[in-house]
C-alpha positions as CSV (number, residue, x, y, z in Angstrom):
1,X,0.0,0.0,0.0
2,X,1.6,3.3,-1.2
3,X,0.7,6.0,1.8
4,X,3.4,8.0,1.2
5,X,3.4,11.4,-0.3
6,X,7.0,13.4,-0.3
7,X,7.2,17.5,-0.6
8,X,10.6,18.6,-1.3
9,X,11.6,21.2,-3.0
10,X,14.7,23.8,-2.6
11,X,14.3,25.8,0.8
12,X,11.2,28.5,0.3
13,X,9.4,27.1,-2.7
14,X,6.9,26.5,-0.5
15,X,7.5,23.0,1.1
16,X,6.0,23.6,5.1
17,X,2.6,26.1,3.8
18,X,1.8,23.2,1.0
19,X,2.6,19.8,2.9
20,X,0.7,21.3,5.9
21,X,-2.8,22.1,4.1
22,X,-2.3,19.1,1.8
23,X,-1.6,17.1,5.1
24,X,-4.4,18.4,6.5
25,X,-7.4,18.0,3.5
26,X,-6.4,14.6,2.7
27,X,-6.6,13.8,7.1
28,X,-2.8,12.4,6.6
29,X,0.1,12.4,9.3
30,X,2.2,15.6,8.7
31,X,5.5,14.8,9.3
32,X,8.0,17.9,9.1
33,X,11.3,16.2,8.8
34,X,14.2,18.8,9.9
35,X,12.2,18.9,13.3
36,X,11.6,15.3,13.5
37,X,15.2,14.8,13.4
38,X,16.0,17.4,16.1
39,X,13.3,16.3,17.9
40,X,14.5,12.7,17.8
41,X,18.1,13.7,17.9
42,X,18.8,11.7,14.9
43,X,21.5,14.0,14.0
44,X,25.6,14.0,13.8
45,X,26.9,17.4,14.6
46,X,26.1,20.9,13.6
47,X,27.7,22.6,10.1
48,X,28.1,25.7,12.1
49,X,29.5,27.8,8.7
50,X,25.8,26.6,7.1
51,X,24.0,26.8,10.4
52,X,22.3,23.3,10.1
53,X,22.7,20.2,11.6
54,X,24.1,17.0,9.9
55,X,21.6,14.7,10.0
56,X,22.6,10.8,10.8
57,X,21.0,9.1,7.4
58,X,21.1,5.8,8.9
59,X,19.4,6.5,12.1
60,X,16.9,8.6,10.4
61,X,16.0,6.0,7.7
62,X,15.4,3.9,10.7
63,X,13.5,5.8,12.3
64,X,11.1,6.8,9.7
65,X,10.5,3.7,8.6
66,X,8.8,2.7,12.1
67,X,7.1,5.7,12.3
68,X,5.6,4.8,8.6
69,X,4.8,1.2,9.8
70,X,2.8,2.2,13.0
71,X,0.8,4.8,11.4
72,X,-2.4,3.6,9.5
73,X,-3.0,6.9,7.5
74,X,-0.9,8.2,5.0
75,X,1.8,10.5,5.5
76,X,3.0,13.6,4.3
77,X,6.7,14.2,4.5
78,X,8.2,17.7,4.3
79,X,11.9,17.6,3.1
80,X,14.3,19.2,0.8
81,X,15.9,15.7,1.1
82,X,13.5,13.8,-1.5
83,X,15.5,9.6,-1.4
84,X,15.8,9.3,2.4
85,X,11.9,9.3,3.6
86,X,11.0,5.8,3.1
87,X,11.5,2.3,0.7
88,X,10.1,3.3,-3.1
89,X,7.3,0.4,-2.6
90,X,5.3,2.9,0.6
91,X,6.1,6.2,-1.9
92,X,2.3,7.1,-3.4
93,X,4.1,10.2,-4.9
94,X,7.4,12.3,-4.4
95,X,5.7,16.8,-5.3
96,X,9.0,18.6,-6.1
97,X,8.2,22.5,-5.4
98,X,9.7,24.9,-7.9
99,X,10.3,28.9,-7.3
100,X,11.5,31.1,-10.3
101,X,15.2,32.1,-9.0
102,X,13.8,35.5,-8.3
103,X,10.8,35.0,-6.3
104,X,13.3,32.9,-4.6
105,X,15.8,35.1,-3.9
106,X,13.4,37.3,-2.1
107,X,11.9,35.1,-0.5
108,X,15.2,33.6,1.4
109,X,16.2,37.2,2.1
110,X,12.7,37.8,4.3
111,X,13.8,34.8,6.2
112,X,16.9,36.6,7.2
113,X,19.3,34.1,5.1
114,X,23.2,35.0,4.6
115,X,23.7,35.9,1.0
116,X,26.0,32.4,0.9
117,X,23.6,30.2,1.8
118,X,21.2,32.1,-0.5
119,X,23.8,31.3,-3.8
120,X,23.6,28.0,-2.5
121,X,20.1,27.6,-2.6
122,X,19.7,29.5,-5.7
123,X,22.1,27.6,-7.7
124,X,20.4,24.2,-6.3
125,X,16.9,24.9,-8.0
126,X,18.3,26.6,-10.9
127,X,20.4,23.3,-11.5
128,X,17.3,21.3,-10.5
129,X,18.8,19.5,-7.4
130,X,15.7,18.0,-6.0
131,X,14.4,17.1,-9.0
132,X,17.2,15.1,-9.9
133,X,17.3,13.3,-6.4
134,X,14.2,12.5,-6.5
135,X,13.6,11.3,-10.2
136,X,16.9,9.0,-9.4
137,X,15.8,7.6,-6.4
138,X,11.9,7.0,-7.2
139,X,11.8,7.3,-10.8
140,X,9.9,9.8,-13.1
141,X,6.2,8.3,-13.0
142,X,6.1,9.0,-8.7
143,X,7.5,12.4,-9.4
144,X,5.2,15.5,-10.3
145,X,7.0,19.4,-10.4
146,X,4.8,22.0,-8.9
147,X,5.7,25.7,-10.2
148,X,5.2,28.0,-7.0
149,X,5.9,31.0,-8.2
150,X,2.8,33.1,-9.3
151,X,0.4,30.7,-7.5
152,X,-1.6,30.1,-4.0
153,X,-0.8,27.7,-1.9
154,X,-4.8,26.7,-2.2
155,X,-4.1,26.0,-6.1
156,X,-0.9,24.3,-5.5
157,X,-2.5,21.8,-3.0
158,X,-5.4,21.2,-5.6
159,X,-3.1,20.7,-8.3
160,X,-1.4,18.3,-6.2
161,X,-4.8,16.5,-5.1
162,X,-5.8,16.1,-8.9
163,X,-2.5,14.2,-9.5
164,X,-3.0,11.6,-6.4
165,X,-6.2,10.7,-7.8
166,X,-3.7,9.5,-10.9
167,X,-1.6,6.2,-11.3
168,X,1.3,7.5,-12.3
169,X,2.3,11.3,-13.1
170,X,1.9,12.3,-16.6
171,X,4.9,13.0,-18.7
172,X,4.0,17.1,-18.8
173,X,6.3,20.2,-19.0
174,X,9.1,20.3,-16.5
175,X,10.3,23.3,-15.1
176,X,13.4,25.0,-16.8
177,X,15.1,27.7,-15.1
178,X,18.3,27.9,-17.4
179,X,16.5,28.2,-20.5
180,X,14.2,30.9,-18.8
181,X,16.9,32.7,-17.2
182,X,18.7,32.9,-20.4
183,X,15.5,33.7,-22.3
184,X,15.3,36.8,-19.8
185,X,18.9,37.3,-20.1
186,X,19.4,37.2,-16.4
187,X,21.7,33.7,-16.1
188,X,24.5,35.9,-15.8
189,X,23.1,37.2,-11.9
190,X,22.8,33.7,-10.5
191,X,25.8,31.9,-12.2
């Protein structure tokens, strides 16, 4: 039984607002993953230059996969770490949340973000990071892009809920910043 639905996405596409409200009208288990691991001390050490902890793969693979086989509902895991939540069989579908480079940008500097870890996360969804974990880990047909950018979180989860009701995801348009970026000659800023 697939019960599993994974959000990732690069940090401030969107991934806590959207895995919340989905979480909540599909009455699943919302499981927010960087505080699950503090909470459960299922990290290493702290990367103090990032300010993040390092969290313990092994222990945390471990850990969710009790947590998956105790709960009856399904579960909605919030992650920018797509191919550690749980075995590809329990995986119903893996959203990967995209933000246009700019919207991002602003939106990590409202958070307060050093302009390093900013580039970092920048360059990550321009270069499609999450996608690309989570297309290798669970393969294209559980994974399903969601473009954040210009729209609600309310139309994001529907779009979302319209692509549970399918099989597989449909082979549609994936999201391209490099050809956008150079289409709006503004690569050069970001690279």
């Amino acid at each position: 039984m697939k019960k599993v639905i994974i959000v990732t996405g690069t940090p401030g596409t969107g991934k806590t607002t959207i895995s919340k409200l989905l979480a909540n009208q599909i009455d699943a288990k919302y499981v927010p993953l960087t505080q699950h691991v503090t909470s459960n001390k299922l990290f290493n050490k702290v990367d103090r230059s990032r300010g993040s902890k390092i969290m313990n793969l092994t222990k945390t693979r471990a850990n969710l996969r009790n947590l998956l086989l105790k709960e009856h509902r399904a579960v909605v895991v919030d992650s920018h770490v797509p191919d550690i939540m749980a075995p590809k069989g329990v995986v119903k579908r893996v959203f990967v949340l995209r933000c246009h480079p700019k919207i991002l940008k602003s939106r990590l500097r409202s958070k307060k973000w050093k302009k390093s870890k900013i580039r970092e996360n920048l360059l990550a969804e321009i270069l499609d990071a999450c996608l690309v974990e989570a297309v290798a880990y669970y393969g294209r047909r559980a994974v399903f892009e969601i473009d954040t950018s210009h729209k609600s979180a309310g139309w994001c989860v529907n779009r979302a809920k319209v692509n549970l009701r399918q099989k597989s995801t449909r082979k549609g348009r994936t999201v391209d910043w490099i050809t956008r970026l150079n289409r709006e000659h503004s690569l050069h800023r970001y690279i």
